[in-house]
LUMVOFI-331413 format. One record per residue: residue in three letters; x, y, z of N, C-alpha, C in turn. Coordinates in steps of 0.1 Angstrom, whole numbers, plus 5000, padded with zeros to 4 digits. Example, Ala and Ser with C-alpha at 12.3 -4.5 7.8 and 13.67 -1.06 7.14 Angstrom:
2
ALA513249435078512349555078513249675078
SER512849785071513749895071512950005079
//
This chain:
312
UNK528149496062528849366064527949276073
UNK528149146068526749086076528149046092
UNK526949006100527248956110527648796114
UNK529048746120529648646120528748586128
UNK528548476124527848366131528648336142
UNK527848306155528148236161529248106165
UNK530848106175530947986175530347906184
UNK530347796180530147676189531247526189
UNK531047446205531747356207530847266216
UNK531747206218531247076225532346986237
UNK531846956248532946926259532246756258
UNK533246706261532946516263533746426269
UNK533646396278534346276283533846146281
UNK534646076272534445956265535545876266
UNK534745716271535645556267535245466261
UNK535845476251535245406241536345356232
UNK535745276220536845276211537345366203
UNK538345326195539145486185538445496174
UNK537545396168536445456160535945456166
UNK535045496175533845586178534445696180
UNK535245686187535345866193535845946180
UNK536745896167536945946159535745966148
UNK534645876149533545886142532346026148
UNK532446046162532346156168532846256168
UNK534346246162534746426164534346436152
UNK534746336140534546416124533146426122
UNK532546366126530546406125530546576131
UNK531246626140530746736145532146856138
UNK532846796137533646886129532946916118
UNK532146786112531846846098530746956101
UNK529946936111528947006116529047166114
UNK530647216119530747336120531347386134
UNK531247266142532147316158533447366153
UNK533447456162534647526162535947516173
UNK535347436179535947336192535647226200
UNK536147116197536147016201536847006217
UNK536147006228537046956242536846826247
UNK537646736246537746606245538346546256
UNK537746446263538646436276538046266278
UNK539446216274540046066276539546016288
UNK538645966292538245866305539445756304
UNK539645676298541245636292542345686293
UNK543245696303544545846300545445716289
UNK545045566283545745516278545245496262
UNK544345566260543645586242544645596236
UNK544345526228545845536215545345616205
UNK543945686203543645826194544245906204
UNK544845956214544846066216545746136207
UNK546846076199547546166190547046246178
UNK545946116172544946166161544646276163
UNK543846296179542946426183543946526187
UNK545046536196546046576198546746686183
UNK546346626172547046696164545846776154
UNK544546766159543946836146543746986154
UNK543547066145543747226155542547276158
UNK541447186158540147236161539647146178
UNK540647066181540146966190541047036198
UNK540647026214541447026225541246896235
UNK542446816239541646666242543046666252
UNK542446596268543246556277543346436280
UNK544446376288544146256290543946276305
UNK542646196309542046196325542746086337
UNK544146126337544946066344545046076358
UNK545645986371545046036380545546136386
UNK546746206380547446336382546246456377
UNK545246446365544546546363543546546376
UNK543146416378542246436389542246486403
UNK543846466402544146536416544246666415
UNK544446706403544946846399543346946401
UNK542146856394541046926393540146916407
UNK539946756409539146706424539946646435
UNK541046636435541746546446541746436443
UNK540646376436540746256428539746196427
UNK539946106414539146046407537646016413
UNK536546086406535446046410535445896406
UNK534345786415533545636410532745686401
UNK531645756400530645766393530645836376
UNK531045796371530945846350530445996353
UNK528945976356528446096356529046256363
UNK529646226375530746326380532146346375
UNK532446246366533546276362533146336348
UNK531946316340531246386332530946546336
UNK530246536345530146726350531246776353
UNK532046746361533646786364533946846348
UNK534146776341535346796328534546916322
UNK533246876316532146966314532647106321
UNK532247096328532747256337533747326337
UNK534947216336536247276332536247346319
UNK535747236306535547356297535347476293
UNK533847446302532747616299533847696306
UNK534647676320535447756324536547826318
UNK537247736307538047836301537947936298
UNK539448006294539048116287538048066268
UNK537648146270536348166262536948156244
UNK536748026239537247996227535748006217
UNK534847966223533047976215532348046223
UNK531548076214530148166221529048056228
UNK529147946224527847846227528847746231
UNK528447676244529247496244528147446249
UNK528247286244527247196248528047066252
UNK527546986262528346866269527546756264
UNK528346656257527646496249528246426254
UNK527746336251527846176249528746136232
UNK529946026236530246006223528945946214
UNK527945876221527045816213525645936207
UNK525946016208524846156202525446226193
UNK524646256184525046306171524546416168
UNK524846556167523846656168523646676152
UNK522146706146521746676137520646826134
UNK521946876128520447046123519547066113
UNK518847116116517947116103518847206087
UNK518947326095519847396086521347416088
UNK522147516098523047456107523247496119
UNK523947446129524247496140524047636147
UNK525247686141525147796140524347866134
UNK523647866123522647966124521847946127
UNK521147816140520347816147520647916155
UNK521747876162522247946178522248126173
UNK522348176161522448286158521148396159
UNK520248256158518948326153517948266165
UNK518348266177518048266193518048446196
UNK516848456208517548646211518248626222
UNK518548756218520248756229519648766246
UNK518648796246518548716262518048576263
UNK518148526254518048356256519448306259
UNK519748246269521048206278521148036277
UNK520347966275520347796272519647766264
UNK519947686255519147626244518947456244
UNK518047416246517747256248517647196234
UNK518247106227517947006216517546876225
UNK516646836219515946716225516146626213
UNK515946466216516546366214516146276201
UNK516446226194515846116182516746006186
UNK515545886192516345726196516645656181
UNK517845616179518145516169517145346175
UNK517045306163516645166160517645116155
UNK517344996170518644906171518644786153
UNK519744786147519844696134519444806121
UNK519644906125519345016111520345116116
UNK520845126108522145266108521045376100
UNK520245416100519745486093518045516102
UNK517645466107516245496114516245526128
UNK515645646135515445676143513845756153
UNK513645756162511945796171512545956173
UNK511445956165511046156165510646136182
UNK511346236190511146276203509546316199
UNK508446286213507246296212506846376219
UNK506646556221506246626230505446586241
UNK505546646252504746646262503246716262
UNK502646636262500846666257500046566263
UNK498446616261497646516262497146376257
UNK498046396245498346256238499246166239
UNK500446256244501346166245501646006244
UNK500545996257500445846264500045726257
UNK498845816249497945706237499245666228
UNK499945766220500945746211501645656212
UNK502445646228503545536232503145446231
UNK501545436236501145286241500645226225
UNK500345286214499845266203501445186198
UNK502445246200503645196199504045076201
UNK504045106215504844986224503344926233
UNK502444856224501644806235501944686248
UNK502844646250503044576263503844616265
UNK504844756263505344796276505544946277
UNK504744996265504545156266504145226276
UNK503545216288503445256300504645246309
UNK505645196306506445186317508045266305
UNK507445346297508445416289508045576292
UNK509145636293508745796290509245856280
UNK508045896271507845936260508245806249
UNK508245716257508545586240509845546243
UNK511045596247512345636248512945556259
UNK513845456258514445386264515445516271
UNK516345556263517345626270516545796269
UNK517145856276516845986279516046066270
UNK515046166277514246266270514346356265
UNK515446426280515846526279516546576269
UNK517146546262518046606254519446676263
UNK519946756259521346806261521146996258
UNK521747066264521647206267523247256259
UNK523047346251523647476247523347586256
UNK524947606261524947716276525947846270
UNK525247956266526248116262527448096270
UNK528448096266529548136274529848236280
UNK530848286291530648416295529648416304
UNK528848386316527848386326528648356339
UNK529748356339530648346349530748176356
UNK530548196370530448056377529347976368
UNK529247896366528747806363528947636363
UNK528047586365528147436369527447336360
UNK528147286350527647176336527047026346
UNK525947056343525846886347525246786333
UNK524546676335524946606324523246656315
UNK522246716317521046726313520746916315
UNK521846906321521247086331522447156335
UNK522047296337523847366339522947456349
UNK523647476359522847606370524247716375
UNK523647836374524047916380523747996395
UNK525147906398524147966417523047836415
UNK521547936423520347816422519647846414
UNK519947876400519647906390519547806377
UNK518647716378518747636364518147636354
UNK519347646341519147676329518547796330
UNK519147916333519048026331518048056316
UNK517048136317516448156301516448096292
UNK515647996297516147856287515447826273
UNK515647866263514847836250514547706241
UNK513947646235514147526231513647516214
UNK514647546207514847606191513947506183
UNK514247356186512947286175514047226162
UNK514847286157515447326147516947196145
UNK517347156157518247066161518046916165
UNK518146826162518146666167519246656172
UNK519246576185520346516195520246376187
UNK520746326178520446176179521346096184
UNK520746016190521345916204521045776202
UNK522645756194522845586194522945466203
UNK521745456211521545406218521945256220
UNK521645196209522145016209521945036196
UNK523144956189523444866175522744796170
UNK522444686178521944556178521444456191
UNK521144396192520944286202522644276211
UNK523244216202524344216211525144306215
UNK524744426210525344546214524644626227
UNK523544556229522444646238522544506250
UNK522944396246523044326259524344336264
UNK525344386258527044376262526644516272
UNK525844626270525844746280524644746290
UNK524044646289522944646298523244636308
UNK524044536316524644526331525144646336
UNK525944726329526444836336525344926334
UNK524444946323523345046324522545026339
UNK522344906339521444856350521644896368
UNK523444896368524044906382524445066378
UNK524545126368525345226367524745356360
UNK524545316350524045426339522745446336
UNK522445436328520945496325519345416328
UNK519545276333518845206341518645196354
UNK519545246359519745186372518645286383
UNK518545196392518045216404516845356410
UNK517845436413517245566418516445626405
UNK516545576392515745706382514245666381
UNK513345696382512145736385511545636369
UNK510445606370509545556358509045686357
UNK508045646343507145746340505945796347
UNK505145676355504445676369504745576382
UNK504245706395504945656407504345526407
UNK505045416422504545266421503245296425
UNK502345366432501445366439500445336425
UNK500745436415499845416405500545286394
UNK500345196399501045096390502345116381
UNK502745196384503945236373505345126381
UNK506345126369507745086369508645176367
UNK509845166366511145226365511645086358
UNK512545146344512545056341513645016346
UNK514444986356515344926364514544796369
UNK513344806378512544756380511944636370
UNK511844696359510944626347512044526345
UNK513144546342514244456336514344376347
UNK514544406358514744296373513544226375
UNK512444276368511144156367511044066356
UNK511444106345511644046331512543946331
UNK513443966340514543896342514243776350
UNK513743796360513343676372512143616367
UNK511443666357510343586348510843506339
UNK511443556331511343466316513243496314
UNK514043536325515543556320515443616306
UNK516843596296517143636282516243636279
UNK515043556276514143606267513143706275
UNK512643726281512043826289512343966283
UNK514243976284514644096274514344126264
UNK514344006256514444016243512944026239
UNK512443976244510644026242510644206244
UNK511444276253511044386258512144466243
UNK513044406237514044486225513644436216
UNK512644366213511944366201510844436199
UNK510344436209508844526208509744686207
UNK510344736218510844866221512244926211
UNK513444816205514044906200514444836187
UNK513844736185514444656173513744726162
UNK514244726149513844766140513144676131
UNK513144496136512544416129511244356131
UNK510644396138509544376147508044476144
UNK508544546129507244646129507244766132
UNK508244786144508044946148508745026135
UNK509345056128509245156117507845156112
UNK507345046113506045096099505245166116
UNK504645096123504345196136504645296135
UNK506145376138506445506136505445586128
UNK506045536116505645596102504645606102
UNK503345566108502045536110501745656117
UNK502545746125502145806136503145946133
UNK503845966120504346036116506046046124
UNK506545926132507745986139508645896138
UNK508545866128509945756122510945906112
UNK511945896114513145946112514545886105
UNK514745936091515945896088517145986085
UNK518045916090519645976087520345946083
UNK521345946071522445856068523845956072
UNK523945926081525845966089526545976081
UNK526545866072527645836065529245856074
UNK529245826086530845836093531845776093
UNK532245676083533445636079533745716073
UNK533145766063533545876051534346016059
UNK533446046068533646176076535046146083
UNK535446036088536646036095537545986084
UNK537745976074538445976062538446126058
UNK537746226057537846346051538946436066
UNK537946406077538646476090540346436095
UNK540246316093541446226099542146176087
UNK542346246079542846136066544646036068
UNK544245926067545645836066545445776082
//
C-alpha cells in the first residue's frame, strides 16, 4: 500500500477585500491544503461566513477580546500580530504535517504538487524555504524568476534595472526570502514572518526544495502600487530600519531611503521613473527577463477557482 502523502496548511492574517481573501483560500484549496487557518485582521469581514462554512478553512475574527485572550492586547505593528496568530496555529493540536505562514498576496505555485514535494523532503529535514517569483505590475500573467545568490548576481540585476539595480536585492522590490514550511509536532515554537525558531534555534534543518514558487502579487498597476506605498514606506516593507543591499559607507541605499530621495527630487514622477524601469511590465522588462532566462508565466485563473470553491 503506497504511502499517504503528506498534509499541509497554511496560517494568515489578512485585511483585505472579500475578493482577495476568497481568491486566496480557493487558489490554495485548489492547491491541495488540507487547512486553511485564517484570521480576520477585520473582526468586521463580511466573508467571514463564506470561510466560516467551508470544512477545510478554520478562520477567526481578531477582535479585541481575541487579543486579550491571546496578548493582553492588540499589538500596533501588522507584523506581530502576523507572528502571534501564526504561532497560534502551528500550536494547535496538530491537524497537518507541514504549515506555512502567508501573505494574502502570495500564491504558492508547485511544480508538480505540494504535497509531493513536502513528501519527498528526508525526514530529518524540519523547514522547507520556497522562495519568491515578483509579479509585473499591469500583467496578471508575468512574473521575476527569484535570482540565486552567486557571483553574478549583481551583473544580472544591474543588466535589468540599470539606474536602479544596485539599490535592489536580488532585482526584487518586495522580499527575497521567500516563506518557510515548518514539520508540525517540534513542540514550542515561534512563527515569525520569514523564519520560525525554536528556543535559539532558527529554522531548524532547513532545506530549500527548488520545486515550489511563492508568487507575490506585489502591485497591480500604478495605481495600485501608489495607493500602498505610504503605508509600505512608514510601515511595511519599505520602511526605515530594513537594510539595502549595500551598507551607506559603500554607496548603497535602502530603498526607504531611495524613495525619500526620489521623492524630494523629482516627487510623482521620480516614482514613477523608479516603477517603470523596476515593476512595470510596459517598459521592456519582460523582453529583459526573457533575455536572461527569468521571465515567468502563470495564469491563476482565480475567479474561476472561487466559483468552483465558493460557489453562489
Amino acid at each position: 500500500m503506497a504511502e499517504a502523502l503528506p498534509r499541509w496548511g497554511l496560517a494568515s492574517t489578512i485585511k483585505a477585500p472579500d475578493a482577495e481573501i476568497l481568491r486566496f483560500a480557493a487558489w490554495h484549496l485548489e492547491q491541495g491544503a488540507h487547512r486553511l487557518y485564517i484570521y480576520l485582521d477585520d473582526p468586521d469581514s463580511t466573508v467571514y461566513p463564506l470561510l466560516k462554512a467551508h470544512p477545510r478553512i478554520r478562520v477567526r475574527r481578531c477582535t479585541e477580546g481575541w487579543w486579550k485572550k491571546l496578548q493582553g492586547k492588540r499589538p500596533v505593528k501588522h507584523q506581530v500580530r502576523q507572528s502571534l496568530n501564526a504561532t497560534h496555529a502551528y500550536a494547535r493540536p496538530a491537524e497537518v504535517d507541514w504549515l506555512i505562514h502567508m501573505d494574502a498576496d502570495e500564491f504558492l505555485q508547485p511544480d508538480i504538487s505540494v504535497a509531493d514535494t513536502l513528501a519527498g523532503l528526508p525526514a530529518d529535514v524540519l523547514t522547507a524555504r520556497v522562495r519568491p517569483e515578483e509579479s509585473l505590475a499591469g500583467s496578471a500573467e508575468c512574473f521575476k524568476a527569484f535570482i540565486p545568490s552567486g557571483p553574478d548576481r549583481q551583473a544580472i540585476v544591474n543588466r535589468l534595472y540599470p539606474t536602479f539595480g544596485s539599490y535592489l536585492r536580488g532585482g526584487f522590490v518586495s522580499h527575497t526570502a521567500g516563506k518557510l514550511f515548518v514539520r508540525t509536532g517540534l513542540g514550542d515554537l515561534t512563527i515569525r514572518i520569514h523564519n520560525a525558531f525554536r528556543g535559539e534555534d532558527m529554522n531548524p534543518s532547513e532545506a530549500e526544495p527548488g520545486d515550489i514558487a511563492l508568487l507575490h502579487c506585489h502591485a497591480r498597476d500604478w495605481d495600485d502600487w501608489l495607493a500602498h506605498y505610504r503605508y509600505r514606506l512608514a510601515h511595511g516593507s519599505y520602511r526605515a530600519d530594513l537594510p539595502g543591499p549595500r551598507p551607506a559607507e559603500k554607496g548603497g541605499m535602502s530603498l526607504h531611503d531611495l524613495f525619500r530621495w526620489l521623492e524630494a527630487d523629482a516627487g510623482e514622477d521620480g516614482l514613477r521613473a523608479f516603477y517603470d524601469e523596476v515593476l512595470s511590465d510596459a517598459a521592456g522588462l519582460p523582453d529583459r527577463l526573457s533575455a536572461e532566462r527569468l521571465l515567468r508565466r502563470h495564469d491563476l485563473q482565480l475567479d474561476r477557482l472561487v466559483r468552483k470553491h465558493f460557489p453562489g
